[in-house]
C-alpha positions in Angstrom: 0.0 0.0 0.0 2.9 2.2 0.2 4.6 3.9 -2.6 7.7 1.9 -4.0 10.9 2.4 -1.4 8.9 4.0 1.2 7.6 2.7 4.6 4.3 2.9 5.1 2.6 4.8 7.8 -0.7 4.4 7.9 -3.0 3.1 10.8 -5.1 1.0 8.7 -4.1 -1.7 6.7 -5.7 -4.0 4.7 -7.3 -6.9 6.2 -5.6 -10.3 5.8 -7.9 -12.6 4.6 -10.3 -10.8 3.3 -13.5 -11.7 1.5 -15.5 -9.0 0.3 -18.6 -11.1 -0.1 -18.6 -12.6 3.7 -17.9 -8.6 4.9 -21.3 -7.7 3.1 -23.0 -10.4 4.5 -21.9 -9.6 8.5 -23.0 -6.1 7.8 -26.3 -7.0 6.4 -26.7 -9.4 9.1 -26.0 -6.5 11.7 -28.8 -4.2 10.1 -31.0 -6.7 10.0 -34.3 -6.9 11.7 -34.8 -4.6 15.0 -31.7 -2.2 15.8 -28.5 -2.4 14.5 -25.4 -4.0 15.7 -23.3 -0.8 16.3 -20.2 -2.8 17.5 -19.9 -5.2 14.9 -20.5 -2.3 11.8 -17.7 -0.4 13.5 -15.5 -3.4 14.0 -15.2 -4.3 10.4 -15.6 -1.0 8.8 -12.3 0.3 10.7 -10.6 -2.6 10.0 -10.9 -2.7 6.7 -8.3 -0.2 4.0 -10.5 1.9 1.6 -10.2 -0.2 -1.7 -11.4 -3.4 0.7 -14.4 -1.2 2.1 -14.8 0.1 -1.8 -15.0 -3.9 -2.6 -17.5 -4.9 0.1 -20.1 -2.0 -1.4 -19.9 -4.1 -4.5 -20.5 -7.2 -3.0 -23.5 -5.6 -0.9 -25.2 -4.6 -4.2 -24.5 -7.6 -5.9 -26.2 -9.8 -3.1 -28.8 -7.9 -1.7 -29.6 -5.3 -4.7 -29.2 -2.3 -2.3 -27.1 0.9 -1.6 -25.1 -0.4 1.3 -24.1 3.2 2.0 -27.8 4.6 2.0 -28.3 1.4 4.2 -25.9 2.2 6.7 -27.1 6.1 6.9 -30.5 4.6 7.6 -29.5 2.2 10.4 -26.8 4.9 12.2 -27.4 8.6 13.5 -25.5 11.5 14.1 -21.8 11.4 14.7 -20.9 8.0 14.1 -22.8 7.8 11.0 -21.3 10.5 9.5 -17.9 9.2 10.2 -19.1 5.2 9.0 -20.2 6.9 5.9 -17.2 9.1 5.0 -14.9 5.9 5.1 -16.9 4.0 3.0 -16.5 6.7 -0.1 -13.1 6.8 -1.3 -10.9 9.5 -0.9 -11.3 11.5 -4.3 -14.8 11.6 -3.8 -14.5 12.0 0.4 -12.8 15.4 -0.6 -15.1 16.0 -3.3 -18.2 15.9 -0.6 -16.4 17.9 1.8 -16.0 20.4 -0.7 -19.6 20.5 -1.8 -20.3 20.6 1.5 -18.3 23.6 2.7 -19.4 25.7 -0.4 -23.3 24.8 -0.3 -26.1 27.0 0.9 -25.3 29.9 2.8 -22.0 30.5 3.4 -19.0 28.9 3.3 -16.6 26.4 5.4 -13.8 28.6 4.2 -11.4 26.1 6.9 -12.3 23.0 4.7 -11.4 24.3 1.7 -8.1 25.2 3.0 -7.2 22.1 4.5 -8.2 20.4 1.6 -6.5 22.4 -0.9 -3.5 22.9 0.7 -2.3 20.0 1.7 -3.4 17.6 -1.1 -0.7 16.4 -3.8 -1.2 16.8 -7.6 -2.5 13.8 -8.3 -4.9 13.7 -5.2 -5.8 16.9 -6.8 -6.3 15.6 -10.4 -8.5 13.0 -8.5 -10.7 15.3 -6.8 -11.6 17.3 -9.9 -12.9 13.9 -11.8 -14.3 13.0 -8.8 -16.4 16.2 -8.0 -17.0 16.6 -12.4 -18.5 12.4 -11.6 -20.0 12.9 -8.5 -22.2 16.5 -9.2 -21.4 16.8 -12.6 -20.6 20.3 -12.2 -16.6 21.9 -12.4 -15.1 22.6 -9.4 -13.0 25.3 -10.3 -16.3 27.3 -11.2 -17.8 26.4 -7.8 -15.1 27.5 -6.2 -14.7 30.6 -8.5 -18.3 31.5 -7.8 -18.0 31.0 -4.0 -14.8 33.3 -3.1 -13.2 36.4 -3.8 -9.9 37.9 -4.3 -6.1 36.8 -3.7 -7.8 33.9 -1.6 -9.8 32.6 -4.8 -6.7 33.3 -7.1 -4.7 30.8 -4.6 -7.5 28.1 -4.5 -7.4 28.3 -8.4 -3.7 27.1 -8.9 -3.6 25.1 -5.8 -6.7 23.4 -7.9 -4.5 23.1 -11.2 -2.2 20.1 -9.1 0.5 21.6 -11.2 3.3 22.2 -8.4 7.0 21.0 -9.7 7.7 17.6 -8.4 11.5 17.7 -9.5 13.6 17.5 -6.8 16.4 18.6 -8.1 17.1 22.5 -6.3 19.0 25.5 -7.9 20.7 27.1 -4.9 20.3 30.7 -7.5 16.6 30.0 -7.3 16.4 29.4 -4.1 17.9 32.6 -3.4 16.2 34.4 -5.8 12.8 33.5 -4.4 13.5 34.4 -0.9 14.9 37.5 -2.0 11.6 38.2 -4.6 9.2 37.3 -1.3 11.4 39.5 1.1 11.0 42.5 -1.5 7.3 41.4 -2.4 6.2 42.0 1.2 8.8 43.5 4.0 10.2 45.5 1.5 7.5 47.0 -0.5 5.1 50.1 0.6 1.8 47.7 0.5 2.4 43.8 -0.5 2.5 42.0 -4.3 0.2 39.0 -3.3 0.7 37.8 -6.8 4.8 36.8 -6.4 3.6 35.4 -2.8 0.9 33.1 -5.1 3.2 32.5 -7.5 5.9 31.4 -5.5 4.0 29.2 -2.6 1.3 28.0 -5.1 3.8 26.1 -7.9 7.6 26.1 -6.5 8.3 21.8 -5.3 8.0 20.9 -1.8 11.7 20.6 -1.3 12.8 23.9 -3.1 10.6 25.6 -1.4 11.8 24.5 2.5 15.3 25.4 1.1 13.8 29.3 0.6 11.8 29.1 4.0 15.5 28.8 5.7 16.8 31.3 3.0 13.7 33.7 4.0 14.4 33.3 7.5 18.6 33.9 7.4 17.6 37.2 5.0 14.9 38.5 6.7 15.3 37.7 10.1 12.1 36.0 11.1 10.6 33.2 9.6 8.2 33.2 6.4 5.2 32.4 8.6 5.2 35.8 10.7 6.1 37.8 7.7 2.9 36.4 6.2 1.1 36.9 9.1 2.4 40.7 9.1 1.6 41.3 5.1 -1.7 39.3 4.4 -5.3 39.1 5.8 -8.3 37.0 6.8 -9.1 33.7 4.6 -6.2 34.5 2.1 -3.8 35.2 5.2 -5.3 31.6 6.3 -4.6 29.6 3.1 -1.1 30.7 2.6 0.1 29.7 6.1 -1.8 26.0 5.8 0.3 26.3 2.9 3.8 27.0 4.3 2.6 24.7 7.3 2.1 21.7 5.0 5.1 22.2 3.0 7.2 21.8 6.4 5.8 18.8 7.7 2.1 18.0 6.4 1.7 15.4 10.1 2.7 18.9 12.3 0.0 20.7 10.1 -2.7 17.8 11.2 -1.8 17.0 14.5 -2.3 20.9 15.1 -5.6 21.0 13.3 -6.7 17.8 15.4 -5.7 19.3 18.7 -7.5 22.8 18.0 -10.6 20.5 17.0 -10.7 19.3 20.4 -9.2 21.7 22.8 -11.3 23.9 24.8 -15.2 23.4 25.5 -16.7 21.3 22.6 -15.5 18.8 19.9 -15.4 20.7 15.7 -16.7 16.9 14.9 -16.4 17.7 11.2 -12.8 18.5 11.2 -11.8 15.5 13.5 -14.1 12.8 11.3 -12.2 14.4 8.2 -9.0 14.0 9.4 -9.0 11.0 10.5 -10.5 9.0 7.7 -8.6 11.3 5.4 -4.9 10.5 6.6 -6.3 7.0 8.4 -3.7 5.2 5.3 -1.5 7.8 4.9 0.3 9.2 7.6 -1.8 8.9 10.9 1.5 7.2 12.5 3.5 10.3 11.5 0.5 12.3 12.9 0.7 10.8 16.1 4.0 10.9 17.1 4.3 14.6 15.9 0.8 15.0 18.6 2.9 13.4 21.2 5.8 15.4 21.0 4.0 19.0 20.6 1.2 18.6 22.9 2.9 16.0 25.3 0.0 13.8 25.4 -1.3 11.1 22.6 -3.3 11.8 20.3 -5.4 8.7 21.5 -5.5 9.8 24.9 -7.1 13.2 23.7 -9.9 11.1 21.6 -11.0 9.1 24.5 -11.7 12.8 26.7 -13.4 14.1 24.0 -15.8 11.7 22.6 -18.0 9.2 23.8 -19.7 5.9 22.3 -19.3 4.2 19.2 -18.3 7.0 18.1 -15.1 7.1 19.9 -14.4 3.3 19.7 -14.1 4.1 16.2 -11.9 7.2 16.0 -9.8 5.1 18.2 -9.2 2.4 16.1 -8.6 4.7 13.3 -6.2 6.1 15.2 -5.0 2.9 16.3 -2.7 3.2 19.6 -1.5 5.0 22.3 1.6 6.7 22.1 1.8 7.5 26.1 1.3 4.0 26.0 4.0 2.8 24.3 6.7 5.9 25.1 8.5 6.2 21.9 9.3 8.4 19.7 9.8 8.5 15.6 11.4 9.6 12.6 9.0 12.2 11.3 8.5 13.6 15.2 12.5 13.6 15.1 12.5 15.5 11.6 10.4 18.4 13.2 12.3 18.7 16.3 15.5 18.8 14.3 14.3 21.4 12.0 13.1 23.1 15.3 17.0 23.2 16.2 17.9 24.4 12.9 15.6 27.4 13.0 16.9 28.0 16.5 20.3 27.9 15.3 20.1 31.1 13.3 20.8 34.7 14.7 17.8 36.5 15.2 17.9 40.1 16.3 16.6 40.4 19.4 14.3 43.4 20.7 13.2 44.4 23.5 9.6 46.9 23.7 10.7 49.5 25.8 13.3 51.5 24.5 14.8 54.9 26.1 12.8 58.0 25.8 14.3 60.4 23.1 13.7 63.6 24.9 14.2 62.2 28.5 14.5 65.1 31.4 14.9 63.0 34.6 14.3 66.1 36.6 11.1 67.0 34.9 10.2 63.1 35.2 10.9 62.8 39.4 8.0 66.4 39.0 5.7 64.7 37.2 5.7 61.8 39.8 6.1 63.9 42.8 3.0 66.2 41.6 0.8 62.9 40.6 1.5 61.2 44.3 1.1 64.3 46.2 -2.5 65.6 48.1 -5.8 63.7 47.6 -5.4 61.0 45.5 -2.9 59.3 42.9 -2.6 59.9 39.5 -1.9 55.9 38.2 -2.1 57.5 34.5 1.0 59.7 35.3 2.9 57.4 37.1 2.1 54.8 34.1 2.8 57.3 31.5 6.6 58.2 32.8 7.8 54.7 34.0 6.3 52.3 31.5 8.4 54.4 28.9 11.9 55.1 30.1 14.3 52.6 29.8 15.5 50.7 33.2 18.9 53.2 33.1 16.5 56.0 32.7 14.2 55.5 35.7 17.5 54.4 38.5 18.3 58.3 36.8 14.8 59.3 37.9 15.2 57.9 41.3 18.1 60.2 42.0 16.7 63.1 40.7 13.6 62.7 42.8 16.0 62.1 45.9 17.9 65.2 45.4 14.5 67.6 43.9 12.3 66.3 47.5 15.1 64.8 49.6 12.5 61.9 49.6 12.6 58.0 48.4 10.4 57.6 45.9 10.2 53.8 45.7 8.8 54.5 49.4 6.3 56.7 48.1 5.4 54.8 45.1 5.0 51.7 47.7 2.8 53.7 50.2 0.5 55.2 47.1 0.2 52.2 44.4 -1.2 48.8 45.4 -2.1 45.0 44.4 -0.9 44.0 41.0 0.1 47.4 40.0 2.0 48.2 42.8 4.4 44.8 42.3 4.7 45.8 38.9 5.8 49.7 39.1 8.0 48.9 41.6 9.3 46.1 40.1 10.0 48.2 36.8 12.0 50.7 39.2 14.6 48.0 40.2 17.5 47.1 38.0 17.4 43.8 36.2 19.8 42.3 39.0 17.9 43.9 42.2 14.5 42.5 40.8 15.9 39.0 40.0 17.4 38.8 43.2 14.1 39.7 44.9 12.3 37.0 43.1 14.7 34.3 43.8 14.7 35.4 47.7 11.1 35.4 48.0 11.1 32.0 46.2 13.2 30.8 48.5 12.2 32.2 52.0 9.6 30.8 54.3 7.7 28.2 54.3 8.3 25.9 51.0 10.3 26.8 48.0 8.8 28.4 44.8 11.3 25.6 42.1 9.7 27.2 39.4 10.5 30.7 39.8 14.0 29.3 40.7 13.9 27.3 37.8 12.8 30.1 35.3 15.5 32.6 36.2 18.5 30.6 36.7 18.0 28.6 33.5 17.7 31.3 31.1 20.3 34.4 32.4 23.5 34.8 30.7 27.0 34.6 32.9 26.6 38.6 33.1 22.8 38.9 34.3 23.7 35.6 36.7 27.1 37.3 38.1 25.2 40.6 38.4 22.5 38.9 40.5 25.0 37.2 43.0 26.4 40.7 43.7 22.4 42.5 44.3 21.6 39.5 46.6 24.5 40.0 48.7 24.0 43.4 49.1 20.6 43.5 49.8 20.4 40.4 52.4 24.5 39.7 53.0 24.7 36.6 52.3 25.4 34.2 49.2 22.8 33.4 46.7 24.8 30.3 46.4 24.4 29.6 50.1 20.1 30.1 50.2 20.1 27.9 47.2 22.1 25.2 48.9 20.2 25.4 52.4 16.7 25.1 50.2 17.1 22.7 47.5 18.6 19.4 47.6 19.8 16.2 45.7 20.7 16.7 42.1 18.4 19.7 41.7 20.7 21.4 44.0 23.5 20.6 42.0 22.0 21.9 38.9 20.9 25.4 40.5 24.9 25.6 42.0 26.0 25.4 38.7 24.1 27.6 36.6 24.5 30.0 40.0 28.1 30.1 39.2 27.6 32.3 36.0 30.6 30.3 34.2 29.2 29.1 31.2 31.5 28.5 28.5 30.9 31.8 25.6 32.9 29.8 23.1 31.2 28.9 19.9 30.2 24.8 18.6 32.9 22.4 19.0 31.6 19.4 16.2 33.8 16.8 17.3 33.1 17.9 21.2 29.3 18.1 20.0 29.3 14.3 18.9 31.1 13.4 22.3 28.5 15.3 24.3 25.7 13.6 22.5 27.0 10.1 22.8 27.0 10.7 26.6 23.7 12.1 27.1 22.5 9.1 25.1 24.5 6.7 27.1 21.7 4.7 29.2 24.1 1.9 29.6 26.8 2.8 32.3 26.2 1.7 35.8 28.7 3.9 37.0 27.0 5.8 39.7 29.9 9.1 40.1 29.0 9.0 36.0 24.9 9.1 36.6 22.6 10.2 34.1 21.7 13.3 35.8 25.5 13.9 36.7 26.0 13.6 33.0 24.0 16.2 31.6 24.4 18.4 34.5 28.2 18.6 33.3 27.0 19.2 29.6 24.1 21.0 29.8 25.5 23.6 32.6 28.7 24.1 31.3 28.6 24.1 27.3 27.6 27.3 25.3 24.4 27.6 23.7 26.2 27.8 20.2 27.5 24.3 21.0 24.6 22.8 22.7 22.1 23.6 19.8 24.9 21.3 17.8 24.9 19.1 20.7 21.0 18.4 20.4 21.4 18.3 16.9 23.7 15.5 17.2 21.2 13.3 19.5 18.6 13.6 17.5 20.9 12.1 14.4 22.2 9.9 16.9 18.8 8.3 18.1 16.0 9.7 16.3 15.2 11.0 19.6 14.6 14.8 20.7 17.1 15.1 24.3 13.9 16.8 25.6 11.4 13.5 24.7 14.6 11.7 26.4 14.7 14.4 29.8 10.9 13.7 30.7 11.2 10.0 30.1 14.4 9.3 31.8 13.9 11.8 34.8 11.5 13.6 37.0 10.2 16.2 39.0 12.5 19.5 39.8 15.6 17.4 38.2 13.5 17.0 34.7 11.9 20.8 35.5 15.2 22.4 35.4 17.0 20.4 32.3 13.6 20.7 30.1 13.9 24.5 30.9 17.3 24.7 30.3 16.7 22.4 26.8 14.2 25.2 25.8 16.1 28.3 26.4 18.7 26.7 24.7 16.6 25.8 21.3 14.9 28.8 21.8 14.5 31.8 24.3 11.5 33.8 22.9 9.6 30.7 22.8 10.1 29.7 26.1 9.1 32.4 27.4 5.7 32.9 25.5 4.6 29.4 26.8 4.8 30.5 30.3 2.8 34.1 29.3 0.5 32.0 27.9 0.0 29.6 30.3 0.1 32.4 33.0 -3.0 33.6 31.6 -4.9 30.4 30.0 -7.7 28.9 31.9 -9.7 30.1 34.8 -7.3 32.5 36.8 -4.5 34.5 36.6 -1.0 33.8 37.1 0.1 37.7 38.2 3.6 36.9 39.7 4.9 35.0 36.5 3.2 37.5 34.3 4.3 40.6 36.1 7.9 39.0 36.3 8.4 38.2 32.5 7.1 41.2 31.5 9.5 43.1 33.5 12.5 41.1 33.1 12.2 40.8 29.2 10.9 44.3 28.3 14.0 45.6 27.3 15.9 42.3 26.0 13.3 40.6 23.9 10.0 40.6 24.6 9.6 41.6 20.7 10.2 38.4 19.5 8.4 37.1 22.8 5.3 38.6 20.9 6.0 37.2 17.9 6.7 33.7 19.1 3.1 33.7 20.9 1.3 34.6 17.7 3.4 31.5 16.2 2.4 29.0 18.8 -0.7 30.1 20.1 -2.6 32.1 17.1 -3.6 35.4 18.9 -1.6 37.8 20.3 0.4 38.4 23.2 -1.4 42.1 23.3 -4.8 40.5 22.7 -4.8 37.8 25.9 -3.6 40.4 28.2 -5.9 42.8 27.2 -8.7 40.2 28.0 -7.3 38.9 30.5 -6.5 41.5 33.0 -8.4 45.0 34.2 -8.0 48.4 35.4 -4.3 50.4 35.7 -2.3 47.2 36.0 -3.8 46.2 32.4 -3.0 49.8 31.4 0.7 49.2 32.3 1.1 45.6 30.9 0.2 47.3 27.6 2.2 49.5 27.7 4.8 47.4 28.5 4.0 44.7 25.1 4.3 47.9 22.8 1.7 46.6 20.6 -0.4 44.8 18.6 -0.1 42.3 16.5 
């Protein structure tokens, strides 16, 4: 079933000993009479590959004289019907229904038709059109022509043509010629040529065109996906990322369609039924173990929360195992965490969103804030306005300005006239980067239990400057050792791990390949019994020590080494602070920014917010990258960074957080 020279990776294969004739009969026997033997339909129906199922329709007709599929939507409701039904069509003409579907009556399913279109290959395509010209006896291209509008009908056209090259055979003059001709057709250009963007995406082969996404990306700075994001809009927008996304890896593009169609309250039934019976003998294995890896949970495990019934024995044996279950992980999950690594690996600028104020005046500044703090009442707005915009240098300038205009300390007064979440955050903004780290890791570390995670985030991700800067506030402000609190709170390896990285003597030195290799073959070592050579002893030496030049080369190394990703190898070979602090590490490592907008996002996701983390990575990032902090969070999580704090927060602290994120995007 799988094309000459490749492996197939399907989870439905076809049935050994098949007999078409003997399938009809079961299922006639099972609609027979009173009710209908549910289990039994959905037994052999999922066991079955298409062509058998296509077969056994045949059969049906040829005994019994009758429509077995018109029998089947007779005997079944709802859900499960619709899903019994769509695998007995095959696929040309399942895509052909979806489309009539999605362009029928009023309005249209403007999602299908993108998922559809863009990740179909030309002859799936070619199939489709004969199908839907067979099936209605009308032309698709004039459906879909009649139906939409604009740039986002002109890209439906020639992805309908199935005329993208197939040669795989790449001119590196090309490849540079079209990253340059996108760069210019959108970043570069006062309004944005959709037509080069159409022309490139919608007919350049699958492999040339990954070769100009890392072009793109080294040239511009940022990857293809947020330029598109930035230059395009609505359904069009839409199309060209599914696009991009399914020329990277079409089982990343899936499992994130799957996941969206079940996160959150309620099930998008439609997109989850077409999915799955859609990629069910194509790549659902690839699918899966891409799931795993991204969401950290199996794609099976997320079918059985979301669905009930028949319904869900069937989507389960479609998708045909459990991935927590078996712990493993695969080529076409290692393929997108290595590309992950290669994407890291280039140098992005990186921007902070609070820059210095051009015509700064710290005396006029400490007047503003004296005159907003003093009589009846505080002006928030002022005290906003003025520190939400200087840059950290600016406001320490501001603080002895105000000491020598008033002979006063103005963090005292800003303490005794702000409070709650605003309060933490002004006054937070008014310490240096050092001073405020220092007080988080002090309060994480005094009283009663120890906050590992507020540990874990700042020691894991400061350079040796910011760490050796922190070790020197600490002492000052409580005289005694960072070092020393960490020690007396922590224990066991986790210990060890803070120690180090409290040290600030990371190596600055760029990749070492032949090091690299070493490095890798020892984290992958599961072999030595050794216990001064432990597991967690070895990659506290590597991942502690190395630089972050040589450690992206050191990951890239494992996963050519074991078709594993060394974080999938951290969470199954360790636990709890230990695996914390090396996953965080791992991730700041591969990719700052991103690390970062996962814990904004999860600070605010769900019932509840997380203020502290919030407040803290807004601060601490506002002036190195919070930028591309933004920008990753669009990537991941499809709204803004701007958008989710507007929604999720209120009144001045909102006003300041704003202010802080320096836009929308």
């Amino acid at each position: 079933m799988a094309p000459q020279g490749k492996v197939y990776r399907g989870s439905v294969k076809d049935f050994q000993g098949f007999d078409a004739n003997q399938d009809a009969e079961a299922l006639y026997n099972a609609m027979k009479g009173f009710g209908s033997d549910k289990e039994a339909i959905l037994d052999l129906i999922t066991s079955r590959s298409n062509k058998q199922r296509v077969e056994i329709c045949q059969a049906y007709k040829s005994l019994y004289g009758k429509d077995l599929i018109a029998d089947l939507k007779y005997e079944l409701t709802g859900k499960f019907e619709r899903l019994i039904v769509s695998l007995m069509r095959p696929p040309a003409y399942g895509d052909a229904k979806e489309i009539k579907d999605a362009i029928s009556g009023i309005g249209t399913d403007e999602k299908c038709l993108i998922e559809i279109l863009a990740s179909r290959t030309n002859q799936e395509i070619h199939d489709l059109v004969a199908a839907y010209k067979d099936a209605y006896e009308r032309d698709l291209e004039a459906d879909i022509v009649g139906d939409t509008s604009g740039h986002f009908k002109k890209m439906l056209v020639v992805l309908l043509q199935g005329a993208r090259e197939e040669d795989d055979v790449v001119s590196e003059d090309l490849v540079e010629q079209d990253a340059k001709d996108l760069l210019e057709a959108g970043e570069l250009k006062w309004g944005t040529d959709e037509a080069q963007f159409i022309y490139i995406l919608g007919r350049r082969s699958r492999q040339h065109l990954r070769l100009v996404f890392d072009e793109y990306l080294k040239i511009a700075g940022k990857p293809i996906e947020r330029s598109i994001r930035g230059e395009l809009s609505g359904d069009f927008e839409k199309l060209m990322l599914a696009v991009v996304k399914c020329i990277r890896s079409k089982a990343e593009y899936f499992a994130e369609r799957l996941y969206k169609a079940m996160k959150g309250l309620g099930t998008r039934d439609n997109t989850l039924i077409r999915i799955m019976v859609s990629r069910s003998e194509i790549d659902m294995l690839d699918i899966r173990e891409v799931f795993r890896t991204k969401y950290e949970k199996s794609l099976y495990n997320m079918i059985k929360e979301d669905t009930s019934g028949e319904y869900k024995k069937a989507l389960l044996k479609l998708c045909g195992g459990d991935d927590d279950a078996a712990g493993e992980f695969f080529p076409e999950a290692a393929q997108v965490a290595y590309r992950m690594w290669e994407l890291s690996a280039v140098k992005v600028e990186l921007r902070g969103t609070v820059q210095p104020a051009g015509d700064f005046n710290d005396d006029g500044d400490a007047q503003v804030l004296r005159k907003a703090m003093k009589g009846l009442g505080t002006d928030e707005g002022a005290i906003i306005e003025v520190v939400t915009k200087r840059s950290n240098a600016q406001r320490q300038q501001i603080l002895k300005a105000y000491k020598a205009h008033y002979g006063r300390d103005l963090m005292a007064d800003l303490k005794s006239e702000l409070s709650g979440s605003l309060a933490k955050l002004i006054l937070g903004l008014m310490l240096t980067p050092a001073q405020y780290d220092a007080k988080q890791l002090r309060k994480a570390v005094e009283g009663a239990g120890t906050d590992e995670s507020v540990l874990i985030e700042i020691m894991a991700t400061r350079n040796n400057q910011e760490i050796r800067a922190i070790n020197e506030a600490y002492q000052e402000a409580y005289h005694k050792s960072l070092e020393d609190d960490l020690s007396s709170d922590t224990s066991g390896h986790f210990k060890r791990i803070l120690v180090s990285l409290a040290l600030g003597n990371r190596d600055e030195g760029p990749e070492n390949l032949t090091q690299a290799h070493e490095d890798a073959k020892k984290l992958a070592d599961v072999s030595s019994n050794d216990s001064s050579d432990s597991l967690e002893t070895r990659f506290l030496s590597i991942l502690c020590t190395r630089s972050y030049p040589h450690l992206r080369r050191v990951f890239q190394e494992f996963i050519k080494m074991t078709n594993h990703d060394v974080e999938h190898a951290i969470k199954k070979r360790m636990s709890g602070d230990v695996r914390d602090a090396f996953v965080a590490i791992v991730r700041s490592v591969k990719n700052k920014p991103a690390f970062f907008a996962d814990k904004l996002y999860k600070s605010m996701k769900g019932a509840g917010t997380d203020e502290r983390t919030l407040t803290r990575i807004m601060i601490s990032r506002s002036e190195i990258d919070l930028f591309n902090i933004r920008g990753e969070f669009i990537d991941l999580f499809d709204k803004s960074l701007h958008h989710m704090i507007e929604k999720d927060t209120s009144g001045d602290y909102r006003k300041a957080l704003l202010v802080l994120c320096g836009g929308e995007d």
